[in-house]
TIVO-654330 format. One record per residue (C-alpha): x, y, z; residue in three letters. Coordinates in steps of 0.25 Angstrom, whole numbers, padded with zeros to 4 digits, always signed. Example, Ala and Ser with C-alpha at 12.3 -4.5 7.8 and 13.67 -1.06 7.14 Angstrom:
<sites>
+0049-0018+0031ala +0055-0004+0029ser 
</sites>
This chain:
<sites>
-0186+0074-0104unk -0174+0084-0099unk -0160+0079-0102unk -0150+0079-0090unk -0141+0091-0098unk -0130+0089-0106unk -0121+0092-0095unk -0122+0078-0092unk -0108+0073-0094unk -0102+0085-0087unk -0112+0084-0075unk -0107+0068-0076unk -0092+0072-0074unk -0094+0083-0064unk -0102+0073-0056unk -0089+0062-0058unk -0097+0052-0066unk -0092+0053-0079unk -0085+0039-0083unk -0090+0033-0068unk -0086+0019-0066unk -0096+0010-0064unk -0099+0007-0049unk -0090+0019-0043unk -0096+0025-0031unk -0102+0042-0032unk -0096+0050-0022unk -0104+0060-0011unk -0102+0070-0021unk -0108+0063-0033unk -0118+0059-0026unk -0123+0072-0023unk -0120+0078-0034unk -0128+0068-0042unk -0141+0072-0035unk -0140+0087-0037unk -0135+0086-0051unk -0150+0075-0051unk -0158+0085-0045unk -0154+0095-0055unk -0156+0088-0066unk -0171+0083-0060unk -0173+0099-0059unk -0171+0100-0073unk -0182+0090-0076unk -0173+0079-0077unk -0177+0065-0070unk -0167+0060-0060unk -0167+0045-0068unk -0162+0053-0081unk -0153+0061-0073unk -0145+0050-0067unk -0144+0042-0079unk -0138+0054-0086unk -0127+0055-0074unk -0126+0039-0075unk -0130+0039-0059unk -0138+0027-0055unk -0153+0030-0048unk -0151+0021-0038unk -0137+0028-0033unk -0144+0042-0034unk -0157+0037-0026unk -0146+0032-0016unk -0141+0044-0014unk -0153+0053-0013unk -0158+0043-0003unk -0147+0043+0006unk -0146+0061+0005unk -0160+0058+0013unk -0156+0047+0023unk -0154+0050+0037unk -0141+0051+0043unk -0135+0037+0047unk -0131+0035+0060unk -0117+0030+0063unk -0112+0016+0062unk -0110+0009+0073unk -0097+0007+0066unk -0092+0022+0064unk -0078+0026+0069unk -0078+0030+0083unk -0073+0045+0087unk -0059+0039+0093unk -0056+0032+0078unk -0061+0045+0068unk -0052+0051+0078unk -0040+0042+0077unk -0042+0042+0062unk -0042+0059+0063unk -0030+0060+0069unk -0022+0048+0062unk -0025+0055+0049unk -0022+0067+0055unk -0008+0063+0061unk -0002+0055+0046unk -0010+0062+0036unk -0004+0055+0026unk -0009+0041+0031unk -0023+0034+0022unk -0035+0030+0031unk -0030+0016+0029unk -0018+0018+0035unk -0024+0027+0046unk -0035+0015+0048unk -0021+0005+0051unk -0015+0015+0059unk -0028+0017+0069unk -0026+0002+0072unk -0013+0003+0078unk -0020+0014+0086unk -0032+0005+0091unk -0042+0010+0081unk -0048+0000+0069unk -0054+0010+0060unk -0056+0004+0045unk -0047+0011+0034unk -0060+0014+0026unk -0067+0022+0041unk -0054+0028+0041unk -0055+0034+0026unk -0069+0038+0028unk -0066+0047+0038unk -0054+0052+0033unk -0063+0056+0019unk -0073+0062+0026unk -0062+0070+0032unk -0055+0072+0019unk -0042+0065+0023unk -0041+0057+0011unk -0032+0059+0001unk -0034+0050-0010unk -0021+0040-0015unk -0019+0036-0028unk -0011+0025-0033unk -0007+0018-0047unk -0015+0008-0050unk -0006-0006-0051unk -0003-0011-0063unk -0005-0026-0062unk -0013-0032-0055unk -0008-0034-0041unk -0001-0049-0038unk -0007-0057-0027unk +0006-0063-0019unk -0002-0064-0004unk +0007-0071+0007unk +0001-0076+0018unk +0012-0077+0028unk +0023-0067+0031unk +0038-0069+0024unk +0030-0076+0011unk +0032-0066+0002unk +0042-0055+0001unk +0042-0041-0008unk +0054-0036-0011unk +0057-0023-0018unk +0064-0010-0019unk +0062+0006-0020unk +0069+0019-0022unk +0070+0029-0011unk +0081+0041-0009unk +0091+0044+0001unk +0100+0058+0001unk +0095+0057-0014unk +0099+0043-0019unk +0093+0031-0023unk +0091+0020-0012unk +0082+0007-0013unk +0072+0002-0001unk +0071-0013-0001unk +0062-0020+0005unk +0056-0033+0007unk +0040-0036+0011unk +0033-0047+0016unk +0020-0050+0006unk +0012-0055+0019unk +0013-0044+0029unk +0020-0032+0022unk +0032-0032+0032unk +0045-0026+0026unk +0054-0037+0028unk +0066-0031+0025unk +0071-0017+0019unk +0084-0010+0014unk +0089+0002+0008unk +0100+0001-0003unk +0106+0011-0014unk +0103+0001-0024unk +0097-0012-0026unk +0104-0025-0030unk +0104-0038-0029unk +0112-0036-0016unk +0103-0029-0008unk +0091-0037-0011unk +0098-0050-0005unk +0101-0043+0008unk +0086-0037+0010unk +0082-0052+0005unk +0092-0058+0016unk +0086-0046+0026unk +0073-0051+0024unk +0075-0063+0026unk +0082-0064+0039unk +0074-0052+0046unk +0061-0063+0043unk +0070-0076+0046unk +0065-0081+0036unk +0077-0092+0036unk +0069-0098+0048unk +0056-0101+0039unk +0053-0113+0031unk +0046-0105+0020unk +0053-0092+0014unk +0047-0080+0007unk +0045-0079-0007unk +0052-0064-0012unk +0045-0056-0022unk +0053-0045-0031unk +0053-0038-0043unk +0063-0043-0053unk +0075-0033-0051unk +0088-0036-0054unk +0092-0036-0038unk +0082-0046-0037unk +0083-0056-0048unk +0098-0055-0044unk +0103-0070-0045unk +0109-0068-0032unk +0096-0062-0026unk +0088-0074-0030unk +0100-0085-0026unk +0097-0078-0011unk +0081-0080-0013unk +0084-0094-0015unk +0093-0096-0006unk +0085-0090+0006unk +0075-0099+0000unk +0066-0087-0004unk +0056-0088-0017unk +0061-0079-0028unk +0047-0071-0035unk +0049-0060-0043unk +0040-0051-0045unk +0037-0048-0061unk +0043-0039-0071unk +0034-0024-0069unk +0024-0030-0058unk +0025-0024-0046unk +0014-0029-0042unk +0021-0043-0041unk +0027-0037-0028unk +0016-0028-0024unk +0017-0027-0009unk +0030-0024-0009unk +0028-0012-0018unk +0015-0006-0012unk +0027-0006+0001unk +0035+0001-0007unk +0024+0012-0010unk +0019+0013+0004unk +0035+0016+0009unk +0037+0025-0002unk +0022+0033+0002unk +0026+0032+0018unk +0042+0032+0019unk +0050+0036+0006unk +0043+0047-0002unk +0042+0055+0012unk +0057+0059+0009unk +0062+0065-0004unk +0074+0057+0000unk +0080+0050+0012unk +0093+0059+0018unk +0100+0046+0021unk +0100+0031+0020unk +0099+0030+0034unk +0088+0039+0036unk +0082+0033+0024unk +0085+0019+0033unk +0079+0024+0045unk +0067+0030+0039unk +0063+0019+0030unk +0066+0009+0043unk +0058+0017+0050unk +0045+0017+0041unk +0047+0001+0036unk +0047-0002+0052unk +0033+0007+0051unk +0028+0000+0041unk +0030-0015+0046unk +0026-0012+0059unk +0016-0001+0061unk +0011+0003+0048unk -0003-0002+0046unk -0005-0009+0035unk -0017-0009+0025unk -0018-0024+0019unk -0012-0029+0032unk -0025-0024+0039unk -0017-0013+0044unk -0008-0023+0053unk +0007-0020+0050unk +0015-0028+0041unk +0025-0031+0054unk +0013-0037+0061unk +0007-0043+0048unk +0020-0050+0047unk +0023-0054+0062unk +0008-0060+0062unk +0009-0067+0050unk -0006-0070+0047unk -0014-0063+0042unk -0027-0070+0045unk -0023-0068+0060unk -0022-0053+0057unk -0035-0052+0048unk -0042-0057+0060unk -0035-0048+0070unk -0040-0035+0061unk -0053-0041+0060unk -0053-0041+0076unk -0047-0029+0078unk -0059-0022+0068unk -0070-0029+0076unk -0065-0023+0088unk -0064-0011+0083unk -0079-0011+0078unk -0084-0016+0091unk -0077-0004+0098unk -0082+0004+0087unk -0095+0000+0090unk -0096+0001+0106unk -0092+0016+0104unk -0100+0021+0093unk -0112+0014+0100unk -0111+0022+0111unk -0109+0033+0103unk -0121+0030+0095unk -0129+0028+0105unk -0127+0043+0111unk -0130+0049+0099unk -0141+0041+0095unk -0146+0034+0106unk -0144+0021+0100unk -0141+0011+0112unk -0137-0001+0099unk 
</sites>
């Protein structure tokens, strides 16, 4: 019996299955490449069975694929975007370019359209519009500190920006539960100091003084923060003091992935702020955008001001829940008269 070649491996890493994981998807491509590089080798003499276990391509897969390059066209779902949102996704994308599908799909919503963040990427990738976003891998393992009412939990933290080419520090404080900046600040150095008066901010802009339980803090073990005057004011505001651990910022995660998302959006826009109060304004400006108009993704694309004004997120999970059904059911009513010109489908 003919042997596939001894260009097998090269023919393997061409095709991109060469140290494959097991269970990993093949891409358009692949696929067809597969079946011509089968066919060439059946040509040869070669059977297909023999020349799939040389590429490590399972004979159900391929037989999957040769079955579907012969199936008629399908019809469009009943489901498929309408006109008015592929076009409202078209002309989101192209008005802030810079924004994902996902926050395209939260966007759409303020404007009356419930399209899905996957709908929004498929159409965006058949387009072409999707740059692809690497990230660093975490560490450690993420921490699970879930609140379930607003003012439970608190992050606070720090990071560098630049003004007229110095060194400042954004502080800033965020509710676990909705993801609402609480309070912020912006300081030429950090100390003990100014953490007690973002922490006394904080707690009066929430009246938290009015409440019979408090928040419980959570912060990195920094010498402003371990500061036995900072801890003396925690106790007596009748706070809960929890550091986070030494080298885990995961320990007080939400409040970094804050600081990456403002740092994406706001501070590496500008290789450095001209003033502090420009650098005030600016970074007011984009916090007041963040809590109260930026969708936001594992809020369901609410807002973090509503999320926190609400204050329950089983009420909110049932309102996106509403809203989508509405949004099929219109969805529906127009691509079935669609349908049913094109096809002659009354159903």
């Amino acid at each position: 019996m003919p042997d596939p070649g001894a260009d097998v491996v090269k023919k393997k890493d061409e095709l991109g299955l060469t140290n494959r994981r097991k269970g990993a998807t093949y891409s358009g491509t692949q696929r067809v490449r597969i079946i011509d590089r089968v066919d060439q080798l059946k040509a040869t003499g070669i059977t297909k069975i023999q020349a799939l276990r040389s590429l490590g391509v399972c004979r159900s897969s391929y037989y999957g694929w040769r079955k579907r390059q012969h199936d008629k066209p399908r019809k469009p779902s009943i489901q498929c975007l309408t006109a008015a949102e592929c076009t409202a996704i078209i002309e989101h994308k192209k008005r802030e370019p810079q924004l994902s599908h996902r926050q395209i799909s939260g966007y759409l919503r303020c404007d009356g359209f419930w399209v899905s963040p996957s709908s929004c990427y498929r159409m965006l990738k058949a387009l072409g519009w999707v740059e692809p976003r690497l990230f660093r891998e975490a560490p450690w393992e993420t921490a699970r500190y879930e609140s379930f009412r607003p003012n439970q939990i608190w992050g606070e933290d720090w990071t560098i920006l630049t003004i007229a080419g110095m060194r400042y520090y954004l502080l800033t404080i965020i509710d676990y539960f909705s993801r609402f900046i609480v309070a912020w600040g912006i300081v030429k150095s950090v100390t003990q100091r100014e953490v007690q008066n973002l922490l006394a901010l904080a707690f009066m802009s929430e009246d938290i003084g009015q409440k019979v339980t408090k928040p419980m803090i959570r912060f990195d073990q920094g010498s402003p923060n371990m500061a036995h005057s900072t801890r003396r004011l925690i106790k007596d505001l009748e706070m809960l003091f929890s550091p986070s651990r030494a080298h885990r910022p995961t320990d007080n995660a939400r409040q970094e992935r804050w600081y990456r998302t403002v740092k994406q959006e706001e501070i590496y826009c500008y290789s450095t702020y001209p003033t502090e109060q420009i650098a005030r304004h600016s970074l007011g400006t984009y916090i007041y955008e963040y809590n109260e108009h930026r969708p936001h993704q594992s809020l369901w694309n609410f807002t973090p001001g509503y999320v926190h004004r609400l204050g329950n997120k089983s009420a909110l999970y049932a309102q996106y829940k509403k809203q989508v059904q509405i949004a099929k059911e219109q969805r529906i009513v127009t691509n079935r008269s669609k349908m049913s010109q094109l096809y002659g489908v009354s159903n």
